[in-house]
MOPAC internal coordinates of N, CA, C and O (Angstrom, degrees):
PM7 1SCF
backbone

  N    0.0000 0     0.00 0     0.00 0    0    0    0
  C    1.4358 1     0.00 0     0.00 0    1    0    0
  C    1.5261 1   107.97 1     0.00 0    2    1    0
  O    1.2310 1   118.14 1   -36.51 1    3    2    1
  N    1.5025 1   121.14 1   143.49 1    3    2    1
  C    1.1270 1   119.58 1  -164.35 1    5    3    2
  C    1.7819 1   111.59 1  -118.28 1    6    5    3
  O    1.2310 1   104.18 1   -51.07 1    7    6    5
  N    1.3163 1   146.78 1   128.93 1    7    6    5
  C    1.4831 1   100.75 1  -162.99 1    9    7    6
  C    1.9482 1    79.77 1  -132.58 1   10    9    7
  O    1.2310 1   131.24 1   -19.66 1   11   10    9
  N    1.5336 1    95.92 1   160.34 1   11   10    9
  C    1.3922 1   121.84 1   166.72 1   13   11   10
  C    1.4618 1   131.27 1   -76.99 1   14   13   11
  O    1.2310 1   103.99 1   -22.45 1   15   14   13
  N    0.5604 1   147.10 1   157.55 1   15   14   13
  C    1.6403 1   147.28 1   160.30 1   17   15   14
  C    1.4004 1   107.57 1  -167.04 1   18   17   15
  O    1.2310 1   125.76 1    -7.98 1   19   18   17
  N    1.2689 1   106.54 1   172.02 1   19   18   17
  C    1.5810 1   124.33 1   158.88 1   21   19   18
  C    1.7258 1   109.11 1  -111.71 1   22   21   19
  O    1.2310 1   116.83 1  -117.18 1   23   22   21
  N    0.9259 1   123.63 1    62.82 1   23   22   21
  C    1.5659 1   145.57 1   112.38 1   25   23   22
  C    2.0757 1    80.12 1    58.83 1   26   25   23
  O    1.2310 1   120.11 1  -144.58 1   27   26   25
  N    1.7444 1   117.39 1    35.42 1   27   26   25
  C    1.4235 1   118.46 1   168.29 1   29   27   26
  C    1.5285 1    91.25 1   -57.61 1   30   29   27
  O    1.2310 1   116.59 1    -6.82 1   31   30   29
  N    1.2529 1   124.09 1   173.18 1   31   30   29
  C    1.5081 1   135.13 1   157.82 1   33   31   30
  C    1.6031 1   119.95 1   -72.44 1   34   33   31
  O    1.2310 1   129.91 1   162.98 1   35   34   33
  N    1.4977 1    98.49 1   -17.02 1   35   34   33
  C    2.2894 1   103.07 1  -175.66 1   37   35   34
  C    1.9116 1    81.42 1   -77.67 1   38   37   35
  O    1.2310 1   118.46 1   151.00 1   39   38   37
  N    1.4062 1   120.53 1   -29.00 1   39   38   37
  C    1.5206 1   119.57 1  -151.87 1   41   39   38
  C    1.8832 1   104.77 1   -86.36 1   42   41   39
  O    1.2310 1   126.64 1   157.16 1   43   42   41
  N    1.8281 1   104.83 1   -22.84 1   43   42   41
  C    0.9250 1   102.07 1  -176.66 1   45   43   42
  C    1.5751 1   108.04 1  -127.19 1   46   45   43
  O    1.2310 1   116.68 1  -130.60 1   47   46   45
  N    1.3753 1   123.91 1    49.40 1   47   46   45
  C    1.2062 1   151.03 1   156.34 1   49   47   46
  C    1.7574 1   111.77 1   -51.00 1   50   49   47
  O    1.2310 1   122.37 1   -52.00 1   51   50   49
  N    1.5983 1   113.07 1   128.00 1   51   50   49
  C    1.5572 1   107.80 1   149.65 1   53   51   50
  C    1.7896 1   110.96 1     8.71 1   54   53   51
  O    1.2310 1   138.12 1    79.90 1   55   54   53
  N    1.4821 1    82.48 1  -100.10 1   55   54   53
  C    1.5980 1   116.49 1  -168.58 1   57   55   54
  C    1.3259 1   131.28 1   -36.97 1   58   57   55
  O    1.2310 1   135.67 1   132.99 1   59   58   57
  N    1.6774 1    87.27 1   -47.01 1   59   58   57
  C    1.8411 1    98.25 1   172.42 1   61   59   58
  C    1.2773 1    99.14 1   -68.13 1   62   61   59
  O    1.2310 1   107.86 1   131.00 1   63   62   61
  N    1.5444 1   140.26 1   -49.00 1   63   62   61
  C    1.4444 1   132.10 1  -164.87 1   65   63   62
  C    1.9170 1   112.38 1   -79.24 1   66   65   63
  O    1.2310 1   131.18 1   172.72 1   67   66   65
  N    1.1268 1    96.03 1    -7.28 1   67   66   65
  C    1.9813 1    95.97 1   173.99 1   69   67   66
  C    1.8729 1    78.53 1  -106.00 1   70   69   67
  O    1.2310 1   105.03 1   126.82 1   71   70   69
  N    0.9480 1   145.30 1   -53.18 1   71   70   69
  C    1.6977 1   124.04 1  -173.08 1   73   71   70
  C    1.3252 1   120.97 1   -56.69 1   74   73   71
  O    1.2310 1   117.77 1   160.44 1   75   74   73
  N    1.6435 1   121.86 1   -19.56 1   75   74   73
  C    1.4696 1   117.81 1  -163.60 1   77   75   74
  C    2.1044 1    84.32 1  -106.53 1   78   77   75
  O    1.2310 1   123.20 1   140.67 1   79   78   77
  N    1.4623 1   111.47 1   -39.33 1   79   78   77
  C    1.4032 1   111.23 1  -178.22 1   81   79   78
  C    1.3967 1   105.82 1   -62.62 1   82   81   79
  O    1.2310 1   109.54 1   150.16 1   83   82   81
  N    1.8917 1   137.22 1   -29.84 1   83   82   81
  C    1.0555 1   151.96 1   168.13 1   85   83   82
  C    1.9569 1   113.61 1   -49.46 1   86   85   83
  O    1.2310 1   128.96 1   145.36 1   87   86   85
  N    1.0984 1   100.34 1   -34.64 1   87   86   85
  C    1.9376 1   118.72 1  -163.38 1   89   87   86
  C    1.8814 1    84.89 1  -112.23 1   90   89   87
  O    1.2310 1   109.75 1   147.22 1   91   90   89
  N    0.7258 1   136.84 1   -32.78 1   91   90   89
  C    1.5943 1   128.94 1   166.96 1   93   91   90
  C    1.6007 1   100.24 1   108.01 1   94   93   91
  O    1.2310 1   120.54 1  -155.66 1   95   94   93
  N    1.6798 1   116.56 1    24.34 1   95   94   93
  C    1.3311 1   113.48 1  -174.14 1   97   95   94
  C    1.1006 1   118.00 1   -80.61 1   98   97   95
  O    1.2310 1   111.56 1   -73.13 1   99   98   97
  N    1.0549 1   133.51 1   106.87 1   99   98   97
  C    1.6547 1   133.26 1   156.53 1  101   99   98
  C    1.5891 1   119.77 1   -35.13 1  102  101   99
  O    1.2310 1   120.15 1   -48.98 1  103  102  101
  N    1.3708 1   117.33 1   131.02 1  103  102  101
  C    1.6017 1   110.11 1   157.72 1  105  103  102
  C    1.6584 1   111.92 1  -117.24 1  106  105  103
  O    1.2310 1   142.50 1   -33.33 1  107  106  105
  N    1.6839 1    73.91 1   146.67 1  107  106  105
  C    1.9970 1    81.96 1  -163.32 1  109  107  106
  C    2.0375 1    91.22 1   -77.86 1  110  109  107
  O    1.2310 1   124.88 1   -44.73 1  111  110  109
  N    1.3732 1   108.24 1   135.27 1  111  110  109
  C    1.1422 1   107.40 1   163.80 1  113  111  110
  C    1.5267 1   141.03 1   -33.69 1  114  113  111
  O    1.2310 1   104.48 1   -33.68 1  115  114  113
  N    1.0002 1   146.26 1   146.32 1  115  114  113
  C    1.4674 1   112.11 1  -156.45 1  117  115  114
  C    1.4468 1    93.84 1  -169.88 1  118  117  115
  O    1.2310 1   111.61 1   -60.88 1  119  118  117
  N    1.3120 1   133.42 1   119.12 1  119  118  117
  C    1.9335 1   134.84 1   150.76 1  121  119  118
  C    1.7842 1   106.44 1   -30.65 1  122  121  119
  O    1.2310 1   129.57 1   -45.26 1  123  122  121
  N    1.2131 1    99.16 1   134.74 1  123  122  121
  C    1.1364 1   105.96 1   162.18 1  125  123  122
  C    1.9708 1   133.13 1   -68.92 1  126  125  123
  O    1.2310 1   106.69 1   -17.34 1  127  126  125
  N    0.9218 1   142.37 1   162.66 1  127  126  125
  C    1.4873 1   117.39 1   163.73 1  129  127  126
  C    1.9578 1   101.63 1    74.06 1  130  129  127
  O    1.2310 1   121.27 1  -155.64 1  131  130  129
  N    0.9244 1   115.18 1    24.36 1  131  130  129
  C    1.6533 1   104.59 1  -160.02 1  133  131  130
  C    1.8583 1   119.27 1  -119.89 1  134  133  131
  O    1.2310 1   115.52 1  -126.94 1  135  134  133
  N    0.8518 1   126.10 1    53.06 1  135  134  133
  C    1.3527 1   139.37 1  -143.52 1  137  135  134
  C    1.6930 1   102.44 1   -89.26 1  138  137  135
  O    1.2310 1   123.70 1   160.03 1  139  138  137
  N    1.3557 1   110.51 1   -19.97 1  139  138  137
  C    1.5648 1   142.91 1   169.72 1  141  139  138
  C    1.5320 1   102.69 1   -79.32 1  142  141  139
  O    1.2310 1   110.87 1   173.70 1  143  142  141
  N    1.1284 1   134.78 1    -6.30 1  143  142  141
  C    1.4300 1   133.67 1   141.39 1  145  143  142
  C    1.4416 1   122.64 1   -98.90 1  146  145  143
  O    1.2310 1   108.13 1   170.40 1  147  146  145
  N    0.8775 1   139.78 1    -9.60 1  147  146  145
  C    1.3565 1   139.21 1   169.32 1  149  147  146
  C    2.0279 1   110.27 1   -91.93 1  150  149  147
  O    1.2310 1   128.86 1   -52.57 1  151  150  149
  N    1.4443 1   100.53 1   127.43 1  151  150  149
  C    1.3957 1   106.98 1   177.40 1  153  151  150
  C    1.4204 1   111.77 1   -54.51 1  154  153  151
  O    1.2310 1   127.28 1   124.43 1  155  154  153
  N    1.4133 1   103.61 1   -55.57 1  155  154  153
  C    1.3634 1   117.21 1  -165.62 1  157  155  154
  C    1.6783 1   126.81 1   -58.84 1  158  157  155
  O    1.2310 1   131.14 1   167.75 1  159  158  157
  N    1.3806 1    96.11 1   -12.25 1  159  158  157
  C    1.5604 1   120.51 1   168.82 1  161  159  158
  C    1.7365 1   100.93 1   -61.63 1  162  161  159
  O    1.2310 1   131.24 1   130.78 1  163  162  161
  N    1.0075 1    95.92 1   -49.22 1  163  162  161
  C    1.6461 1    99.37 1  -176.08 1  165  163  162
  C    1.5578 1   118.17 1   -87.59 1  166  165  163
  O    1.2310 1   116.97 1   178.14 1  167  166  165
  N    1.2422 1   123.36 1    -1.86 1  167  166  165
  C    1.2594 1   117.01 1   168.85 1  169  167  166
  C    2.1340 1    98.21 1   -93.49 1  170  169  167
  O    1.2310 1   123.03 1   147.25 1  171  170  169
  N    1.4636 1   111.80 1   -32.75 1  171  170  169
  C    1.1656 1    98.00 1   178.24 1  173  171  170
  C    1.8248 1   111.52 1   -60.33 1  174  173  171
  O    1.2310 1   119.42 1   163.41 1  175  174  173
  N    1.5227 1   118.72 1   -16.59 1  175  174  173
  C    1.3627 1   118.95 1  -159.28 1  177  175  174
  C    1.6921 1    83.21 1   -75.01 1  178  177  175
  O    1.2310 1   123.00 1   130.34 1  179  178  177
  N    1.3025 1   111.85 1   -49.66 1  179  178  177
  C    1.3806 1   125.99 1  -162.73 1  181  179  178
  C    1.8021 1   117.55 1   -46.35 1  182  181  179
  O    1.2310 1   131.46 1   133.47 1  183  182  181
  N    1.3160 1    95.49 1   -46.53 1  183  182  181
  C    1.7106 1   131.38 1  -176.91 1  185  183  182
  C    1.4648 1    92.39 1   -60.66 1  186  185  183
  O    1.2310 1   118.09 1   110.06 1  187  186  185
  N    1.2850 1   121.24 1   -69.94 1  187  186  185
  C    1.4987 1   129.15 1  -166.50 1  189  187  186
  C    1.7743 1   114.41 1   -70.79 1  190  189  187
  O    1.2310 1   113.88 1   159.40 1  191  190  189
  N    1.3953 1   129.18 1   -20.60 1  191  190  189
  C    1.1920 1   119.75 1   171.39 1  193  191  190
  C    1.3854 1   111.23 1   -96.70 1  194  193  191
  O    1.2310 1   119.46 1  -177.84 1  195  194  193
  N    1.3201 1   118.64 1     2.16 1  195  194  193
  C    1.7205 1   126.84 1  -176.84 1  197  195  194
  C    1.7603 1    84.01 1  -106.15 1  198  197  195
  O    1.2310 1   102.10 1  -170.81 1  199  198  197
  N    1.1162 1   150.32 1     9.19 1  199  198  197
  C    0.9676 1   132.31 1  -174.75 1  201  199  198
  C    1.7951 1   109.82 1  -113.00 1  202  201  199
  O    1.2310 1   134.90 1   129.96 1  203  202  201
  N    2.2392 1    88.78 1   -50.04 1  203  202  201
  C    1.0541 1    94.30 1   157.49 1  205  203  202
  C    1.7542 1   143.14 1   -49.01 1  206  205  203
  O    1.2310 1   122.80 1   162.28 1  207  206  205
  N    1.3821 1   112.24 1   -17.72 1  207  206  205
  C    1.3492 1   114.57 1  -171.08 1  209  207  206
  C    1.5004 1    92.21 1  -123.66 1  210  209  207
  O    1.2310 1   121.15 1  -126.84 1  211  210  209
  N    1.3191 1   115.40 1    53.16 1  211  210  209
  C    1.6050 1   115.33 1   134.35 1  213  211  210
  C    1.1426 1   118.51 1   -66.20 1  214  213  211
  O    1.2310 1   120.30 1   -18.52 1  215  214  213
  N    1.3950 1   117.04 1   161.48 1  215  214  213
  C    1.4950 1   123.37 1   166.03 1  217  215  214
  C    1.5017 1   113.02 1   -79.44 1  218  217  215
  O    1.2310 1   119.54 1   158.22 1  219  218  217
  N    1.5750 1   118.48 1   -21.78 1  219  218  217
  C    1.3785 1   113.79 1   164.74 1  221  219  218
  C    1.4480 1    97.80 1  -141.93 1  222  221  219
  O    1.2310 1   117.30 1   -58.32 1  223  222  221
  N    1.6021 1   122.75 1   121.68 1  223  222  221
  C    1.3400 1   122.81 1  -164.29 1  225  223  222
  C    1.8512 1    96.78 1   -88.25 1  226  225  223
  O    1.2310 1   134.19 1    -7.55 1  227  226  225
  N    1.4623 1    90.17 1   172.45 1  227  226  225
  C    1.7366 1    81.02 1   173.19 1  229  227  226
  C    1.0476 1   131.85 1   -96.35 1  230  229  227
  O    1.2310 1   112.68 1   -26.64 1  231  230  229
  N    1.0203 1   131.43 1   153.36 1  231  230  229
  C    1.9064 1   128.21 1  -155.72 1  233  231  230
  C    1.5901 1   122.14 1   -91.74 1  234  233  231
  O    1.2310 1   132.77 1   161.37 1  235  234  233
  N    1.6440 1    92.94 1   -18.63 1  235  234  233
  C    1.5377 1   107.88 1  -145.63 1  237  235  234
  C    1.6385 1    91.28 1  -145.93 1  238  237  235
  O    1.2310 1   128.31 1   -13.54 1  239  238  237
  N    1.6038 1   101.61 1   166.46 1  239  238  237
  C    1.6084 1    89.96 1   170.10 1  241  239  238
  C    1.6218 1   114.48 1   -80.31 1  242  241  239
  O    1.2310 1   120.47 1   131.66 1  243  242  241
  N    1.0153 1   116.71 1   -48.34 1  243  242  241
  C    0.8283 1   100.46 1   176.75 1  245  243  242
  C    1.1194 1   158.01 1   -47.58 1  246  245  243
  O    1.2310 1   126.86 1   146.46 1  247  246  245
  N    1.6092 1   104.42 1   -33.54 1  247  246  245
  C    1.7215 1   116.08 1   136.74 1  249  247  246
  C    1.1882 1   119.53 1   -47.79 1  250  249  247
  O    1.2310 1   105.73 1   126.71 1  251  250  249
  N    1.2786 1   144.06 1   -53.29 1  251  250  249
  C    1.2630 1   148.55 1   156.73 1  253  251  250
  C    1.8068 1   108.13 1   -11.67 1  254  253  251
  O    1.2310 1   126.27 1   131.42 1  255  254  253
  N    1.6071 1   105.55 1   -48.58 1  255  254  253
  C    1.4111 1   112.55 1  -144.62 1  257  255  254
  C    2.0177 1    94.80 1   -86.68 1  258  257  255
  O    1.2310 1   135.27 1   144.24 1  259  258  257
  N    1.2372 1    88.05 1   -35.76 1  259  258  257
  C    1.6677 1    85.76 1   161.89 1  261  259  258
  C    1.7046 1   148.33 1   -87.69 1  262  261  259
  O    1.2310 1   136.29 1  -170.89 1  263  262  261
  N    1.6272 1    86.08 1     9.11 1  263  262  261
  C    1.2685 1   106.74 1   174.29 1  265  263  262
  C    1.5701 1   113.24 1   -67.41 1  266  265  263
  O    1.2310 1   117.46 1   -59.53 1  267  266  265
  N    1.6897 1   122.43 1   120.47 1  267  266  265
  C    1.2597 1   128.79 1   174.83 1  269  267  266
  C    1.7257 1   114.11 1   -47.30 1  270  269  267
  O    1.2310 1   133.90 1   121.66 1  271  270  269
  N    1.3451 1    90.73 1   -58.34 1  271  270  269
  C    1.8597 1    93.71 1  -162.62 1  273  271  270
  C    1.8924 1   120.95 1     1.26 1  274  273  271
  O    1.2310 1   126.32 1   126.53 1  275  274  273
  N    1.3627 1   105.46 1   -53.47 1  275  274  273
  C    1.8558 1   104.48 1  -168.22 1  277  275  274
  C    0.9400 1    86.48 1   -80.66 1  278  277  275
  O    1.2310 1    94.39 1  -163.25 1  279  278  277
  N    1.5601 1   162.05 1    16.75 1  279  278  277
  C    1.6418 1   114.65 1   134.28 1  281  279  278
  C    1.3210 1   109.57 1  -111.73 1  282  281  279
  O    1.2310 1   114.05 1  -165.60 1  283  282  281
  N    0.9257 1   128.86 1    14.40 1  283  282  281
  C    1.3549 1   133.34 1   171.04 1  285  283  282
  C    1.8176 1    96.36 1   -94.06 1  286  285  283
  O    1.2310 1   110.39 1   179.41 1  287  286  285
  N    1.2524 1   135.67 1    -0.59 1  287  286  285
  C    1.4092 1   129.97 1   151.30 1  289  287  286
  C    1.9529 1   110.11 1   -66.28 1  290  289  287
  O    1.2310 1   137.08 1   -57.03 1  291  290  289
  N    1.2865 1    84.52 1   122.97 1  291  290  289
  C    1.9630 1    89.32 1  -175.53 1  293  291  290
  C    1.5155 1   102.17 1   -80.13 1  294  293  291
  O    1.2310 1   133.23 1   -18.21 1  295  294  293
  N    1.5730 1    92.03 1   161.79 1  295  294  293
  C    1.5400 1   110.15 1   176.78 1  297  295  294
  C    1.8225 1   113.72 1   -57.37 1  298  297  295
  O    1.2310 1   131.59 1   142.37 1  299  298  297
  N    1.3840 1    95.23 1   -37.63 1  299  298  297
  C    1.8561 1   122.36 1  -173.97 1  301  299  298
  C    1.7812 1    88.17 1   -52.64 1  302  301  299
  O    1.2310 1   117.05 1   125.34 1  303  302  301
  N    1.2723 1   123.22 1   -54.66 1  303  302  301
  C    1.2704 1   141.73 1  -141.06 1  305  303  302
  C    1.7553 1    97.42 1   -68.86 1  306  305  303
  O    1.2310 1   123.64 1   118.05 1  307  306  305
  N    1.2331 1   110.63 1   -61.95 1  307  306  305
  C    1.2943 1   142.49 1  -176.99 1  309  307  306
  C    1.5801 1    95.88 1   -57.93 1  310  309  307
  O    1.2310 1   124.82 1   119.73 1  311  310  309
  N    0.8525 1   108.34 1   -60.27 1  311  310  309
  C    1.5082 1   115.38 1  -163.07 1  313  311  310
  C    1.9379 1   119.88 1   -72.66 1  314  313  311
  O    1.2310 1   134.55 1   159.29 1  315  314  313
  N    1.9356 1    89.47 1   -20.71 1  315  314  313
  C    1.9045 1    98.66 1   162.93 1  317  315  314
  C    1.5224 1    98.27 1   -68.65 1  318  317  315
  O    1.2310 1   112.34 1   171.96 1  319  318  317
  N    1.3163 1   132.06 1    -8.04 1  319  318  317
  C    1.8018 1   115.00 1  -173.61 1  321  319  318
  C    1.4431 1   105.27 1   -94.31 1  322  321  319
  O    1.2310 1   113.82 1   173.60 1  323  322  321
  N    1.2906 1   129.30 1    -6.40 1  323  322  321
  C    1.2571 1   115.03 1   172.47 1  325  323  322
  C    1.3557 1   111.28 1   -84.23 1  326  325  323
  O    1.2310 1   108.63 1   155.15 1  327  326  325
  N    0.7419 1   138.87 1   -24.85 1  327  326  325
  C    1.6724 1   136.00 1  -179.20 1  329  327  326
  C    1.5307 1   115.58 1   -93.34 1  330  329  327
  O    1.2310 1   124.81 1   176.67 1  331  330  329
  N    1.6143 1   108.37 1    -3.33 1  331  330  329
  C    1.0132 1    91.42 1   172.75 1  333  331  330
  C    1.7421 1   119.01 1  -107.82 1  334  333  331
  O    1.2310 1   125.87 1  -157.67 1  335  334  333
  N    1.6436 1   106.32 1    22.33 1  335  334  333
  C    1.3936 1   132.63 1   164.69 1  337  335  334
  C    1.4573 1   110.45 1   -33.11 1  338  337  335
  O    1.2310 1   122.69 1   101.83 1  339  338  337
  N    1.5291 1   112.45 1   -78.17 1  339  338  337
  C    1.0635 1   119.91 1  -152.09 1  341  339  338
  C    1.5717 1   104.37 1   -59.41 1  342  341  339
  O    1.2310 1   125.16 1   136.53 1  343  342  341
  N    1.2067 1   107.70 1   -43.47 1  343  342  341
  C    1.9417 1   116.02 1  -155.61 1  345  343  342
  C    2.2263 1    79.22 1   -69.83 1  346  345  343
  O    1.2310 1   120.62 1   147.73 1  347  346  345
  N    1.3939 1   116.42 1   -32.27 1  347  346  345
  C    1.7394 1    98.59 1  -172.48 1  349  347  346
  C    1.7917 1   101.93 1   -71.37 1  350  349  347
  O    1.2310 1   134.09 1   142.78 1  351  350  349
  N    1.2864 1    90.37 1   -37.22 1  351  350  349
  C    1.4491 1    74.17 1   174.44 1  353  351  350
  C    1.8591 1   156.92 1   -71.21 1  354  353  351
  O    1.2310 1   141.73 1   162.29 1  355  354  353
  N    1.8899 1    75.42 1   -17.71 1  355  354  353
  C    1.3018 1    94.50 1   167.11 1  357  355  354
  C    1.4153 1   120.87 1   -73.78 1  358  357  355
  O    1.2310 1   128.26 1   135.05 1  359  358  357
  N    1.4032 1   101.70 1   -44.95 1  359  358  357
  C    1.8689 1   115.85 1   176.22 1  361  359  358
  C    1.5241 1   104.59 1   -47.83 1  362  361  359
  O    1.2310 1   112.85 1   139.63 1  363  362  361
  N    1.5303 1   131.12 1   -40.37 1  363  362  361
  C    1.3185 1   139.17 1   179.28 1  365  363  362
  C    1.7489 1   102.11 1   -48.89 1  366  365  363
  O    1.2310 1   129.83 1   106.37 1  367  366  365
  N    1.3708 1    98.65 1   -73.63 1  367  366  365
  C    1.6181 1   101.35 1  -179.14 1  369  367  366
  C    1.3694 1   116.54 1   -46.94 1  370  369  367
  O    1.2310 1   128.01 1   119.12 1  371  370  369
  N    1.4354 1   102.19 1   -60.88 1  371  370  369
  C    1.7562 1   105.27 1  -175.55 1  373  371  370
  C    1.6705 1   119.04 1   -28.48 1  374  373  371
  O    1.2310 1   128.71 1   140.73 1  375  374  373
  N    2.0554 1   100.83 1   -39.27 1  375  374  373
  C    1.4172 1   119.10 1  -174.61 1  377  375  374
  C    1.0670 1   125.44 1   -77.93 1  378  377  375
  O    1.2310 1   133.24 1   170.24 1  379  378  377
  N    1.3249 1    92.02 1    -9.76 1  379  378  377
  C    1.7272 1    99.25 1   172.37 1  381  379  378
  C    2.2149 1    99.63 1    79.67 1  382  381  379
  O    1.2310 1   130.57 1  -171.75 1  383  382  381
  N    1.5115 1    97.21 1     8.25 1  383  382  381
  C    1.7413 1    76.72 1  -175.47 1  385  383  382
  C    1.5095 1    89.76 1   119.19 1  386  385  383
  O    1.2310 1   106.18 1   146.05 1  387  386  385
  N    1.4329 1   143.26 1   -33.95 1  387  386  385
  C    1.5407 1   113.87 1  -131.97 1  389  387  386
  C    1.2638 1    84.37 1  -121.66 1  390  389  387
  O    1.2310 1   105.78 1    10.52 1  391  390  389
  N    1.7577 1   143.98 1  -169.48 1  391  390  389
  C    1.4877 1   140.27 1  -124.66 1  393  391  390
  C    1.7618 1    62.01 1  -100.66 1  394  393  391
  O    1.2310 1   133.89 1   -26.69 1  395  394  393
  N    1.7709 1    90.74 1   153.31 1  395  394  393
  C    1.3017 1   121.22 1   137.65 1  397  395  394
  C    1.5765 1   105.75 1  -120.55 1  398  397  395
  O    1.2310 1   133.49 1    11.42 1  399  398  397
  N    1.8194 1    91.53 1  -168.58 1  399  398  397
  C    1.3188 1    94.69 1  -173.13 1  401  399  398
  C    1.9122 1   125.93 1  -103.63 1  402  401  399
  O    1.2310 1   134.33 1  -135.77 1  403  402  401
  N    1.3177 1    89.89 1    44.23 1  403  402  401
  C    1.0798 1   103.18 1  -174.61 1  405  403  402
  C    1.9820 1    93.94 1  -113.84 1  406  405  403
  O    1.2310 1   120.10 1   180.00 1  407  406  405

């Protein structure tokens, strides 16, 4: 098993790296600071402005917790972020590391 992260410091702790080396987990190499490589960065962007533009947002968590929005994200939706890998990754290199516009 291979696992992802963004290389936070709680993620690259002692403990976590003898617990994931303990379970035989691999971590895929990864830039630090890099949130413009991870898809899922952008489905949370997605989650949070479909949430924001309720007609009545939620107040509380728990309203929060019954908010539809994440499955009402389509498969179609999810599935425009894989292709758009390569072009983030290139923008990464091109930047030498520093913000693109992703």
């Amino acid at each position: 098993m291979t696992l992802q992260h963004d290389n936070a410091t709680s993620h690259t702790a002692r403990s976590v790296r003898d617990f994931l080396q303990d379970r035989n987990v691999s971590v895929l190499p990864w830039p630090a600071k890099s949130p413009d490589l991870n898809p899922i960065e952008h489905v949370w962007d997605l989650l949070d402005r479909r949430v924001r533009a309720r007609a009545i947002p939620p107040r509380n968590v728990r309203e929060l917790g019954r908010v539809e929005e994440w499955v009402n994200i389509s498969q179609q939706e999810l599935a425009n972020l894989v292709p758009s890998m390569l072009r983030r990754c290139t923008a990464v290199l091109n930047a030498a590391g520093v913000h693109t516009r992703y």
